[in-house]
N, C-alpha and C positions, 0 to 999 in steps of 0.2 A: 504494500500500500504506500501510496506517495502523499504528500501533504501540499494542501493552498493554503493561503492566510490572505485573508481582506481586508484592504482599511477601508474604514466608510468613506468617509466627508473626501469631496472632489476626486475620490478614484472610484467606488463603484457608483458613486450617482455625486453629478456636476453641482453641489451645492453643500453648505453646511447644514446636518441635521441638529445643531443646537441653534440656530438661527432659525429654522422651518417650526421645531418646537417652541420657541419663544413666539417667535409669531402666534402659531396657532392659541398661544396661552391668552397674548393680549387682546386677540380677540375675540375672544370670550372673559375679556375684562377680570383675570385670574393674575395679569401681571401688569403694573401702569404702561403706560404709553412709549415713554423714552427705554425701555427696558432694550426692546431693540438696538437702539444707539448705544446703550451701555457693552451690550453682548458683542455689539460690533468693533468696537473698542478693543475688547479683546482679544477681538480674529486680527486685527492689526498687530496685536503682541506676539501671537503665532505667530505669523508671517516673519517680522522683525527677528522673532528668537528669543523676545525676552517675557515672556509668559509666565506668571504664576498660576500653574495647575489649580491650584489650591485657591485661591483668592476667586478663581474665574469659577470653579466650583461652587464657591458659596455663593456668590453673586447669583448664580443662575438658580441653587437646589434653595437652598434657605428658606427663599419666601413661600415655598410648596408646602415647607411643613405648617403652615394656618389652614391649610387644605385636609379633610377626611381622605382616609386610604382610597377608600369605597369612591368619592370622586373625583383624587387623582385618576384611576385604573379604568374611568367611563372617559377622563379625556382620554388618555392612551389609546383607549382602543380607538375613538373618534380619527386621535390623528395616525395611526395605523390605517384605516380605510382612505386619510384622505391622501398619503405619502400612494399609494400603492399605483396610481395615475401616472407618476412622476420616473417611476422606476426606468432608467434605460435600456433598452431594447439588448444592444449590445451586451452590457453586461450584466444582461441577466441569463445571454447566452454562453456567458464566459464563464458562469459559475456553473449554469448547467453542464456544462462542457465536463469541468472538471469532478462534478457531483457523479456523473454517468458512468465517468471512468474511474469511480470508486474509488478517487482520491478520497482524504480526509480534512474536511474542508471547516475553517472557521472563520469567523468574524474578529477582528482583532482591531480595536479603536481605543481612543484616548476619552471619546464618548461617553457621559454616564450610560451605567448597561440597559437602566430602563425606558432611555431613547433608541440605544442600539440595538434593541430585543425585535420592536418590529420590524423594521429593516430588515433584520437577518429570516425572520421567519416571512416578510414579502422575495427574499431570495431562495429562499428554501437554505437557506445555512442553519445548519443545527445545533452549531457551537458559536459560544459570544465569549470571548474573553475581552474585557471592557474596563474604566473605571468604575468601582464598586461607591455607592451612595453608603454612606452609615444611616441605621436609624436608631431611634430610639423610641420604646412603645408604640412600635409601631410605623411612628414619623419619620420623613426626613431631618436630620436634622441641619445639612448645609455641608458637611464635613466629608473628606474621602476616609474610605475601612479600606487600608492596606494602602501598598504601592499604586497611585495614579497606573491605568495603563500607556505611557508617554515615554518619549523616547528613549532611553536605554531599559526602561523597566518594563517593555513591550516584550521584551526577550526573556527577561524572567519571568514576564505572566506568562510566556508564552511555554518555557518549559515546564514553569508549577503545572499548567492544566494537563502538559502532555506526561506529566511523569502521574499526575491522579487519575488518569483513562483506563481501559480497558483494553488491552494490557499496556501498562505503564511503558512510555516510551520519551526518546528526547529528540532534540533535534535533529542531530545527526544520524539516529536510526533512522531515517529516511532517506532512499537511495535518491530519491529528488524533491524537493521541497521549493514552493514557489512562496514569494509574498508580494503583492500589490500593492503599489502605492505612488502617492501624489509628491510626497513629504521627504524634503531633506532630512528631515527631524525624524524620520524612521531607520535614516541610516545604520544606525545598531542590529534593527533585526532585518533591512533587505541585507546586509553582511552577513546574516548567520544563515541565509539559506542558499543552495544551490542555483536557484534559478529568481534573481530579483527581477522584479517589470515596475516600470516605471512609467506611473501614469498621468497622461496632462503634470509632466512633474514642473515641480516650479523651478526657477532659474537654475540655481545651486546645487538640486536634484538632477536637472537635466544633464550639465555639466560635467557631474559626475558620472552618471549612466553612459551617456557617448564615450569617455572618455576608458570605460572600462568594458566597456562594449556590450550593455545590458541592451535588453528589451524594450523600446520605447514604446508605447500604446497612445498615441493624441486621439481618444474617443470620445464623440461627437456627446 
């Protein structure tokens, strides 16, 4: 068995899924209006490189815990039905592709996991290794539980999950192993696998890829 790995945001579908979720929040009046602007703020800091995980976490989870579980989990699914429109043609052939041939396929983002949950199950991926939300009774409380999943600690959540599977395994027991991605900032784990692709990558990703003569994918 060979292994894929996904990142969401700008490689398997052309947009930020924390941006699409915030949206959808404010309007159903669950987050204020500049929320948007704020979030966007902090896709600037991605890009830049100077991003606090953490800070941009609480910003975004925090104000959810005034929310009941029961309707968080009704927008969720709301904005699950409404992402599934959006999905790219492309690469929802690319994952099928790799599903078919019995690769071992997961979700692998920086994403809290319970944005990246639909997603992966609109691709039919059955595995999310993700940043984890803390809660507490229940709530969120704003805070990440464990290692952010974010650039070099993507490789370590990525072997935690594969040494807890069925049968425990690591990265290099795969005689080929793929991971996709947008992001310079993945560098760590498109370096631990055998076949990195690099997708719509951004400057300093692309750079790199030609230069070492990856896979490039600019899909539409």
């Amino acid at each position: 068995m060979n292994l894929a790995l996904f990142d969401l945001d700008h490689t398997l579908i052309p947009f930020d899924s924390g941006m699409a979720w915030t949206r959808f929040l404010v309007e159903r009046g669950a987050l204020p209006a500049d929320a948007e602007e704020r979030y966007l703020g902090y896709c600037r800091q991605y890009v830049a490189g100077t991003l606090d995980i953490h800070a941009m976490h609480r910003a975004s989870v925090a104000p959810l815990a005034a929310f009941e579980p029961g309707r968080l989990a009704d927008w969720l699914a709301g904005f699950e039905r409404s992402i599934a429109p959006q999905l790219p043609a492309a690469m929802q052939s690319l994952v099928a592709r790799h599903r078919d041939a019995g690769d071992r396929c997961a979700l692998v983002t920086a994403t809290t996991r319970f944005i990246a949950e639909p997603f992966a199950r609109a691709f039919g991926i059955g595995a999310v290794v993700a940043t984890e939300a803390q809660r507490a009774a229940g709530r969120l409380t704003g805070e990440i539980d464990g290692l952010p999943c974010f650039r070099a600690h993507k490789v370590t959540r990525v072997q935690a999950w594969l040494a807890d599977g069925t049968p425990p395994a690591a990265l290099q027991d795969f005689e080929r192993s793929w991971f996709y991605s947008d992001s310079a900032s993945d560098l760590p784990l498109l370096q631990a696998v055998t076949d990195p692709v690099a997708v719509r990558p951004d400057p300093i990703l692309r750079e790199h890829a030609l230069r070492h003569g990856w896979t490039v994918i600019d899909a539409p």
